[in-house]
Every structure is written in C-alpha cells, then in structure tokens.
C-alpha positions as a printed Julia matrix, in Angstrom:
81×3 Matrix{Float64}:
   0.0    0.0     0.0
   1.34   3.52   -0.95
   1.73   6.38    1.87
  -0.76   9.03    0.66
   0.29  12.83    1.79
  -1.99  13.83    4.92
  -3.25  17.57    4.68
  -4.99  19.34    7.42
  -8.24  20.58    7.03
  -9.25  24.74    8.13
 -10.72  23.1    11.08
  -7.31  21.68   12.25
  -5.05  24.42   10.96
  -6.56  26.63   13.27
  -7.05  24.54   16.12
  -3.16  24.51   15.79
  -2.46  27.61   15.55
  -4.31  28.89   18.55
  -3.14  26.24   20.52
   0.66  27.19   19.54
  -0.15  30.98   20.05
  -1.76  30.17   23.71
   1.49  28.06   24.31
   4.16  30.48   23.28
   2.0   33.33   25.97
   2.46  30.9    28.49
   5.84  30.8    28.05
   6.73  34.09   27.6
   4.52  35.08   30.4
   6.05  32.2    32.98
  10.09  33.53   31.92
   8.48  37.01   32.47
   6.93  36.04   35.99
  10.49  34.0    36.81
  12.81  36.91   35.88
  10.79  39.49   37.92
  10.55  37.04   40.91
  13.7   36.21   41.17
  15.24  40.1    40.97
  12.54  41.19   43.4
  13.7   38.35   46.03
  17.33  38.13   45.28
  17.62  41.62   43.72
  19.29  40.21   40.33
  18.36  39.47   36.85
  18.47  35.63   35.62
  20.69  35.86   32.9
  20.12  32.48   30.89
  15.91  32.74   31.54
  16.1   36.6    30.25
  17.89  36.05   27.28
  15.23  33.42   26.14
  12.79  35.52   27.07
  14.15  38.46   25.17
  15.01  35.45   22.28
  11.47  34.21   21.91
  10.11  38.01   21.71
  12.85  38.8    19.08
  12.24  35.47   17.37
   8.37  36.51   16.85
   8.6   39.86   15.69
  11.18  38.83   13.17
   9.35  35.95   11.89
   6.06  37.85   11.92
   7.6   40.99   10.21
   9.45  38.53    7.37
   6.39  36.62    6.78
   4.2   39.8     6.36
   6.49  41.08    3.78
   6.87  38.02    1.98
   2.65  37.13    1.72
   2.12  41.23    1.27
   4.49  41.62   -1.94
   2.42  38.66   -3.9
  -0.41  41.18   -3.21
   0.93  44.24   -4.31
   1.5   42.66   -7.84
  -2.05  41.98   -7.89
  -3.28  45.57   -7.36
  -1.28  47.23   -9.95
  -2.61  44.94  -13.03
C-alpha cells in the first residue's frame, strides 16, 4: 500500500495555531513572571531565563515581520494589473 500525503483541514489548521499561540503566551509570560521574581527576592536578573525571554520576543517579531512582507508583496502585484 502507498503512503498518501496527509493535509490538514481549516478546522485543524486553526485549532493549531491557537493552541501554539496560547502556548508560546504561556511561556513568555512564565520567563516574564520567573525573571521578575527572582530580581525582586534576590535583587538580580536571571541571565540564561532573560535572554530566552528576550530570544522568543525577538524570534516573533522577526518571523512575523518577514512573513508579512513576503505574503504582502504577492499582493501588491495583484493591485497594480
């Protein structure tokens, strides 16, 4: 029997996305809560936790502008014909 290609539906897509947005929150919000707890009770910054935290937010906006661009300049062709 041949593999055949599995393709998620809409349904799933998004049901994946959200779950991955509502994962990457909790993680950026638990490094945030770590690195403010931890210089509040022993009055320094967590260097290794910070700079992930600082990674992930860089990571995001980087990806997010990148991808924008890319989708965005298929459009931009379109409107000029």
């Amino acid at each position: 029997m041949g593999k055949t290609k599995w393709k998620a539906d809409e349904m799933e897509m998004t049901i994946n996305f959200k779950s991955i947005r509502i994962a990457y929150v909790f993680s950026i919000l638990a490094l945030f809560g770590y690195c403010i707890y931890i210089l509040i009770t022993e009055n320094e910054l967590p260097l290794i936790p910070f700079i992930i935290f600082c990674g992930e937010l860089c990571l995001f906006y980087l990806t997010k502008l990148c991808l924008t661009k890319k989708i965005t300049r298929g459009n931009r062709d379109e409107e000029h014909n």
